[in-house]
C-alpha positions as CSV (number, residue, x, y, z in Angstrom):
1,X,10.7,10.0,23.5
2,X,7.9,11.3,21.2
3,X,8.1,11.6,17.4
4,X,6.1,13.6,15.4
5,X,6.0,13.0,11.4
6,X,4.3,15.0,9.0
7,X,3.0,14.1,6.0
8,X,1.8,16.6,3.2
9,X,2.5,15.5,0.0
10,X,1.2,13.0,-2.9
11,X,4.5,11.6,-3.8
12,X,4.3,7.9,-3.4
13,X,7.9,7.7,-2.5
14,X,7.8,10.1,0.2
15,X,4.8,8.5,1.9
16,X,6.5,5.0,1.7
17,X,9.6,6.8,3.4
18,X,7.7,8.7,6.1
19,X,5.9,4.7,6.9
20,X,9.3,3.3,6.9
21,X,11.0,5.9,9.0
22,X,8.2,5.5,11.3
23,X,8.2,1.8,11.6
24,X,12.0,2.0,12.4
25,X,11.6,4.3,15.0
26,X,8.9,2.1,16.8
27,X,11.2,-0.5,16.7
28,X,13.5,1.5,18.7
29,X,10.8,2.0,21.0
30,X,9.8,5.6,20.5
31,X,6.0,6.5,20.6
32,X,5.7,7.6,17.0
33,X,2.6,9.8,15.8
34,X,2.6,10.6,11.7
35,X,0.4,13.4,11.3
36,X,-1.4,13.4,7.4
37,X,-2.3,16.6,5.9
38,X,-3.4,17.3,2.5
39,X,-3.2,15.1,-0.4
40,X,-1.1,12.4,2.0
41,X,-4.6,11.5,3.4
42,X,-5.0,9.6,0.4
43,X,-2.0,7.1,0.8
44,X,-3.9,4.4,0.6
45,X,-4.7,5.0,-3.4
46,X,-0.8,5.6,-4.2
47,X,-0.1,1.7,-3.5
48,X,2.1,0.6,-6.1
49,X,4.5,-2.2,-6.6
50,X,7.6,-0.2,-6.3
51,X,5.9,1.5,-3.1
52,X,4.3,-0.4,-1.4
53,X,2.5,2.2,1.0
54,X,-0.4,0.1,2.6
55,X,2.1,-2.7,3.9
56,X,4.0,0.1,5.6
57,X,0.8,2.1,7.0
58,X,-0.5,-1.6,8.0
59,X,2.6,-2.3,10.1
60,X,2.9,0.7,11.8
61,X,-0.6,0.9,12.8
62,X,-0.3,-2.9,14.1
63,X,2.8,-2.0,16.0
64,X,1.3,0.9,18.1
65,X,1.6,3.9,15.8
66,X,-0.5,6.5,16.4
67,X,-2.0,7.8,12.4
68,X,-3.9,11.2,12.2
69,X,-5.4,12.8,9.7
């Protein structure tokens, strides 16, 4: 089956979520695409310690996820 996330928003928790949902959906072996629009383009500069965004975006992009922007 393939999923379709969308991403619009600057919340750092809500990025980290959409990432982890993703991830866990590729390990059930679903072609995952998250689609980033708006100020979620910039999920890369929301890293924190409490979120940590770029270790989720890393994994799913290493495990076949398809990222757009």
């Amino acid at each position: 089956m393939n999923i379709g996330l969308v991403a619009c928003s600057d919340n750092p928790e809500i990025l980290w979520n959409c990432f982890r949902l993703g991830n866990l959906m590729l390990e059930q072996m679903e072609e995952v695409t998250i689609f980033l629009d708006g100020p979620s383009v910039n999920y890369a500069t929301l890293n924190s310690e409490n979120y940590p965004i770029n270790d989720q975006a890393k994994l799913f992009t290493l495990s076949e996820g398809v990222l757009q922007a």
